[in-house]
N, C-alpha and C positions, 0 to 999 in steps of 0.2 A: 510530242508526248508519247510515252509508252503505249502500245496495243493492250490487248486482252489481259486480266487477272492470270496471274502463274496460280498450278493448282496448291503448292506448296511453297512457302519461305521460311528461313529462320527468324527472319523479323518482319512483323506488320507494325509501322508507324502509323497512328492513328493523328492527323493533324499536320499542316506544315507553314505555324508561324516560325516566329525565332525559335521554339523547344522545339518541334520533330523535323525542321531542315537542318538545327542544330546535330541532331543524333543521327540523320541522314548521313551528313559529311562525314563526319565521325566515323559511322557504322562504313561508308564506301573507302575512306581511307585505308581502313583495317584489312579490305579484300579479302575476308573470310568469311564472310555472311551475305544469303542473298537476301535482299531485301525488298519491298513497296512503304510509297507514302502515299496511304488514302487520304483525299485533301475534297470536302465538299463544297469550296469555293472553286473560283474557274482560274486563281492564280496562287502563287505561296505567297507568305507574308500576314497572313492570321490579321489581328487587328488592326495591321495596319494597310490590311486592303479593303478592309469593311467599313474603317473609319474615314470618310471624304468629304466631312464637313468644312466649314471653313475656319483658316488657325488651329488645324488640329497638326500637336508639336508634339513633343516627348520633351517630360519636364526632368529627366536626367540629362547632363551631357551628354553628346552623343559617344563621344571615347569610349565612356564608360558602357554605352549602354550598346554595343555591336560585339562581335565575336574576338577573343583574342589569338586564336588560332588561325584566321582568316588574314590577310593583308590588312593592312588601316582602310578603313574609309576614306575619300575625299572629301571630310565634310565641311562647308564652308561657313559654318557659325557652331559658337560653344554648345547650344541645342540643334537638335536638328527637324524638321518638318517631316511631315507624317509622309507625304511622298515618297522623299529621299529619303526614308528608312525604306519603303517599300522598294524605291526601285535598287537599296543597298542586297535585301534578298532576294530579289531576283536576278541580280551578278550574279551575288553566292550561288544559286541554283545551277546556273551554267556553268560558271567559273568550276565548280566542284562536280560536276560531270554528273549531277541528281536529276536530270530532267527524266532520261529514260527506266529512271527508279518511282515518276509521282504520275499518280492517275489523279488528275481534276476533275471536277466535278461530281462526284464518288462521293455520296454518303453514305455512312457505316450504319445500318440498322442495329443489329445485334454481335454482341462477341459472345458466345460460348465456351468453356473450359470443356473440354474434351477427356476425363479422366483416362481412358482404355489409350488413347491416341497420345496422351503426356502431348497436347498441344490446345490451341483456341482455333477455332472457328469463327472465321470474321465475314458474316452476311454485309455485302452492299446494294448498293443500288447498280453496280457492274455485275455482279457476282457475289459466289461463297471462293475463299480462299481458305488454308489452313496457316498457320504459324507458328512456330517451338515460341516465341515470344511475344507479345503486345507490349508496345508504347503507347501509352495514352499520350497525347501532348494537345488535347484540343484548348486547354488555354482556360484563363477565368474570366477573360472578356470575348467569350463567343456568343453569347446567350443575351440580348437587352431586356432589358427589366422595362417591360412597358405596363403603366397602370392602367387598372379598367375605370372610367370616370362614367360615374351617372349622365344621361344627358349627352354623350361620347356621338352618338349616331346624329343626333338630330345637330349638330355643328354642320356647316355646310362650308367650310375651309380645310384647309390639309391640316391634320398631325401626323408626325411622325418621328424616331426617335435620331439621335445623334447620327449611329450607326448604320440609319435606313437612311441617306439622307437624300430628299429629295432634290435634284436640282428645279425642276419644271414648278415648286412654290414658291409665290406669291412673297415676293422679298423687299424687291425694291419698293421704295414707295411704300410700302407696305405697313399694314399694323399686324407686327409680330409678339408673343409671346413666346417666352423660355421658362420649359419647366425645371425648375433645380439651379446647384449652384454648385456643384462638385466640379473636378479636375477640369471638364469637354467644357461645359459651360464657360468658365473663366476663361479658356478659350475665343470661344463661339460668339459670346456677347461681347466683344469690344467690334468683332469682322458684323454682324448685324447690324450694330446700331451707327454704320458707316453706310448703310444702304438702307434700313429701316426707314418708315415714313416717323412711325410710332415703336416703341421698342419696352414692353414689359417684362422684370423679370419674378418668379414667383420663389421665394426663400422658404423654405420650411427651415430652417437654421441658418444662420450665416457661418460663411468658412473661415479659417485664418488664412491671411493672405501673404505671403514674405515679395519683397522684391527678387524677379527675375534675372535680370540682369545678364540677357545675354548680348552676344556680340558676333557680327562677322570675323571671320579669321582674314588678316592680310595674305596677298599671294605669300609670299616669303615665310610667313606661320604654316599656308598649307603644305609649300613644297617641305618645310623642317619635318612637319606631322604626316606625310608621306614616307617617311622612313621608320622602319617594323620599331625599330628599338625605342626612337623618339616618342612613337603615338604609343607603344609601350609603357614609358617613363608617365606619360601622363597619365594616363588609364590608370598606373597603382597610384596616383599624388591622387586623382580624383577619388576612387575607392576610399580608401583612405581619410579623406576629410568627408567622405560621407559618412565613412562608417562611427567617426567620432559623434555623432550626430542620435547616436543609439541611446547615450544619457540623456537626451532629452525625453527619449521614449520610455524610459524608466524613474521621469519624474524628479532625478537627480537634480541640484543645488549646485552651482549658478546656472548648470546650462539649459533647463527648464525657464527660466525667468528671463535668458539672454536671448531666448529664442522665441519666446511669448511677447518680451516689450518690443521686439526686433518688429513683427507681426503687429501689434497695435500701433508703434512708431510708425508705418507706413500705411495704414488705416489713417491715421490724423494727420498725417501730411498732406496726404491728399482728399483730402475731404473735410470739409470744413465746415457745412449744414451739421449742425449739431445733433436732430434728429434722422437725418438720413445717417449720418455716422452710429446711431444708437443703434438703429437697424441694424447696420453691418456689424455690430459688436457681436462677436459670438460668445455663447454664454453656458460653453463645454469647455476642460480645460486642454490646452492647444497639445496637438498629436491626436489627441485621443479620436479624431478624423482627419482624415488626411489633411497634410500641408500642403496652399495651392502655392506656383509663383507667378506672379503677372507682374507686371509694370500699366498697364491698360486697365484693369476690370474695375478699381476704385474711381477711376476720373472719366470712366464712362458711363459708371451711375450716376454721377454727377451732373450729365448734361440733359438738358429739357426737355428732351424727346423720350428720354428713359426715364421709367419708373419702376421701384425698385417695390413689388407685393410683398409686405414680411411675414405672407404663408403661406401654403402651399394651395396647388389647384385643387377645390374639390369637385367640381362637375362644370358642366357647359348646359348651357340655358338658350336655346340657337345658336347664334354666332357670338353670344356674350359668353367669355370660363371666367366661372364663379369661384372666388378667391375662401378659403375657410373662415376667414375675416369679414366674409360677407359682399367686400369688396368685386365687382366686376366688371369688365373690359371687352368692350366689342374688337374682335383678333379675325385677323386673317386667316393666318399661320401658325400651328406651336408646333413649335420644337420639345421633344422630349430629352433634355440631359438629367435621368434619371436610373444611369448606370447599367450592371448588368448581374445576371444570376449566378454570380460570382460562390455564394457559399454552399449552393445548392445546385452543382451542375447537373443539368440535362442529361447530358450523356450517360450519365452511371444507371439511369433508366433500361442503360442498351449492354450491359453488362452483367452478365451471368458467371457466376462462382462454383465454389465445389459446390454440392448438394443442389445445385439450382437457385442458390441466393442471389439475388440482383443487386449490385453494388448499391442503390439507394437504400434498400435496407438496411446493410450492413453499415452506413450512414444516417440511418435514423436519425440519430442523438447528434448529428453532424461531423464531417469528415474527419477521421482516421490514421490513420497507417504506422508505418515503421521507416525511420531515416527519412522524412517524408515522402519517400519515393515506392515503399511496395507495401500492400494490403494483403493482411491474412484472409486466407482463403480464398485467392487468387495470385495460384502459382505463375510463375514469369511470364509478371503482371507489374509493367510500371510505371507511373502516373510523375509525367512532368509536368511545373509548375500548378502542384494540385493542395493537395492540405500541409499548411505551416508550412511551404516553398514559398512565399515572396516577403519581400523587404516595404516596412513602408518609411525607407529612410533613403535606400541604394538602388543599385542596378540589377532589375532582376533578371537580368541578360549574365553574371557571375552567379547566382543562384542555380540558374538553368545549367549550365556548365559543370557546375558541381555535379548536379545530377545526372548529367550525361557518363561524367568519369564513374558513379558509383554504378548506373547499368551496362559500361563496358566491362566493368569488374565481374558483374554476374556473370553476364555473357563468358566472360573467360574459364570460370567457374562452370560453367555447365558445358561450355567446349570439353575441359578436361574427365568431365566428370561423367561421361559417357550416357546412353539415356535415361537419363533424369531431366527430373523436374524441381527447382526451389521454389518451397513455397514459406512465407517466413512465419512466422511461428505467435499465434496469439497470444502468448506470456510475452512476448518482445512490444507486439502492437500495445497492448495494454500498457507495459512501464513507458513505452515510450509517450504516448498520451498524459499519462502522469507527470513524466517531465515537462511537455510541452504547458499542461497547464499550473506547475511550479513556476515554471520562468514565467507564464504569462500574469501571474496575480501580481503583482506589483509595480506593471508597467501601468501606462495612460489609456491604455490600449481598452482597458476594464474599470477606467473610471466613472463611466455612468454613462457618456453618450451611446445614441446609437448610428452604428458604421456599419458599412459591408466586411469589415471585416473580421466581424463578430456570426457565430450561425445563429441566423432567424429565431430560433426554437430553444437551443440549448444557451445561449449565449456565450458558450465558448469560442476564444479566439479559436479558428480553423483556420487561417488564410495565412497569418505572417506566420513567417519563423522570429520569436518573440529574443533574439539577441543581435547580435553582428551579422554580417555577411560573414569574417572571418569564421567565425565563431559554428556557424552553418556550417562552412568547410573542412572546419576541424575535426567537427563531431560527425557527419555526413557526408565528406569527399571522398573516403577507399571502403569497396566491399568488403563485409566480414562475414563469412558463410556460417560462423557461427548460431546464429539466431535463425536459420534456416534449416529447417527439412526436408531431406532429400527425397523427392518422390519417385520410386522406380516403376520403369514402362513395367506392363507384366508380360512375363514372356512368349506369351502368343502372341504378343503385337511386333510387327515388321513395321517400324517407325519408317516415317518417308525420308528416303535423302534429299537434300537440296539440291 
């Protein structure tokens, strides 16, 4: 790994899952920029080196959901495991010559906008560096969302969340609890209740569930999808039939009801307890939270050693969690799959703007921005996979890439543009907001449930971009200096060379 902090670069990557080892490659390709990735874990690969629970998968294809500027993957099934996505970016890392670019371990306290300097200040736990640019890319699953439950201390068993996950608790054999029923969950609960003694799961809502259905590749598939063009061809077929997939999220007539009966159709297949089936009936209309896919999760509530709470934990009573149903269960172990601080990052806590504004302010009302990639009143300043950057239909591995091409664009833009600063312009931030939430009133998205990926507070969608992927790219793939202000150094300043 790299030695000491440089006192100066043109780019400071803040994160290095898929978004900031993406812009890494990227920015080393280009050989015009120096660069660092401050990364406060000890390896790349963001949540997919924090996630180590068991059956933690990526419920995209993996085609789709890896770099298309990179070689193909070797992946040997149509989804891929949470490993072999990690150890996919840790080739990339090497492959792409980024190691002597990333300091591990390195977390970023604060960034400061530097007016006099037209650059940030980026305080770590290495150091202070300076940088003409910040990339935010710390991701919207860095942060778990762990509840505080009454009662929490005097339990004398392990909790802990997906994310944290312990190996050294109490499994086999065991009488475990699982909090929630989102994505990690439908996971997690089929690989427990295969070692579980006892195995409880606690539903505040039940999800929709579609069939999975994936598959090992035969050798002769792999060697075919080992050629760029081939694992190319599929990556846009799969794109594609995802992104059809968008009128369902708009409520749209038949493909709303083809994909709702599709979901209850494999709820009554496999499950046949009339009342345990009422349980798992969800009773939000389908999209409007995430769609899970399993082939396992139905037919493992099924079996006798599971049982299926239909509400949520409310506290722990010693070693009994008290269910809000009143219901309670002497547990070992709980598991917390109960997501992460997805609408309300952390991070923006550590971000300082013109004036001294700290980006949670200026997200008050919840997140922001312009092209979803840059925020008024922090100049070249730009936030990957942050507000209205992901899909909850596609791959947000083409999302991220979008946004990669439209910060290379700045970047070129302020190459030429001598010292200056872009900062983009609050008439811009503002219509674009307005648009985001034009397109979002009509989808499922805002039909009454609540999701992560809605803000807390305001109840605006903040997290997806509320049309296509395409659609995303259209409006969002090339820089338009337009909507930007040009900030100039003032002339007593001697900007630092790189």
């Amino acid at each position: 790994m790299s030695g000491p902090l440089p006192e100066y670069v043109d780019v400071a990557i803040v994160g290095a899952g898929f978004a900031g080892l993406g812009m890494a490659i990227r920015t080393a390709r280009r050989g015009s920029e120096s660069f660092v990735v401050l990364e406060r874990g000890d390896s790349v690969g963001g949540t997919w080196r924090d996630n180590r629970y068991p059956g933690v998968s990526c419920d995209v294809p993996a085609h789709v959901y890896s770099y298309s500027f990179r070689p193909p993957g070797d992946w040997d099934s149509l989804f891929a495991e949470g490993a072999a996505i990690h150890d996919y970016l840790e080739q990339a890392a090497t492959d792409e010559g980024i190691r002597p670019h990333l300091h591990l371990n390195v977390d970023v306290t604060e960034t400061r906008w530097l007016p006099d300097e037209l650059c940030w200040s980026v305080s770590s736990t290495a150091g202070e560096l300076r940088a003409r640019v910040l990339v935010v890319a710390v991701g919207r699953l860095a942060n778990p969302m762990v509840p505080e439950f009454d009662g929490a201390q005097s339990f004398p068993g392990k909790v802990f969340h997906t994310a944290q996950w312990d190996s050294q608790a109490p499994i086999d054999g065991a009488r475990v609890g699982v909090v929630g029923t989102g994505a990690s969950a439908v996971q997690l609960v089929p690989e427990l209740a295969r070692r579980a003694g006892e195995l409880v799961v606690f539903s505040r809502s039940a999800p929709y569930v579609v069939p999975r259905g994936d598959r090992e590749y035969s050798p002769a598939e792999r060697e075919h999808l080992r050629v760029k063009a081939n694992a190319d061809q599929l990556r846009a077929e799969l794109f594609e039939e995802a992104d059809k997939a968008f009128a369902q999220r708009r409520g749209l007539h038949p493909a709303i009801d083809e994909i709702r009966d599709r979901a209850l159709g494999h709820l009554h297949s496999q499950v046949s307890d009339p009342g345990l089936r009422a349980d798992l009936t969800p009773h939000y209309e389908i999209g409007c939270k995430r769609i899970l896919l399993s082939d396992e999760f139905f037919p493992t509530m099924t079996r006798p050693h599971v049982t299926l709470e239909p509400s949520a934990l409310a506290k722990f009573d010693g070693s009994r969690a008290v269910a809000a149903s009143g219901n309670s269960y002497e547990l070992d172990t709980v598991v917390l799959a109960t997501g992460f601080e997805a609408a309300r990052p952390e991070f923006a806590t550590r971000i300082v703007g013109v004036g001294g504004e700290r980006l949670l302010e200026h997200w008050q009302a919840g997140m922001v921005s312009y092209a979803s990639t840059a925020v008024s009143g922090y100049p070249n300043m730009f936030v990957l996979d942050g507000p209205n950057a992901a899909l909850g239909h596609n791959s947000a591995i083409f999302m991220i890439e979008t946004q990669i091409d439209y910060v290379l664009g700045a970047m070129d833009h302020l190459t030429a543009g001598g010292p200056i600063a872009l900062e983009v312009m609050a008439a811009a931030e503002q219509a674009y907001t307005r648009e985001i939430d034009e397109r979002s009133a009509s989808t499922v998205w805002l039909s009454g449930c609540s999701s992560w990926y809605l803000d807390p507070l305001s109840r605006r969608l903040t997290l997806l971009w509320p049309g296509t992927g395409q659609s995303f790219r259209d409006r969002n793939g090339t820089f338009d200096p337009y909507h930007y202000e040009r900030v100039w150094a003032p002339d007593w300043v001697d900007l630092p060379v790189s």
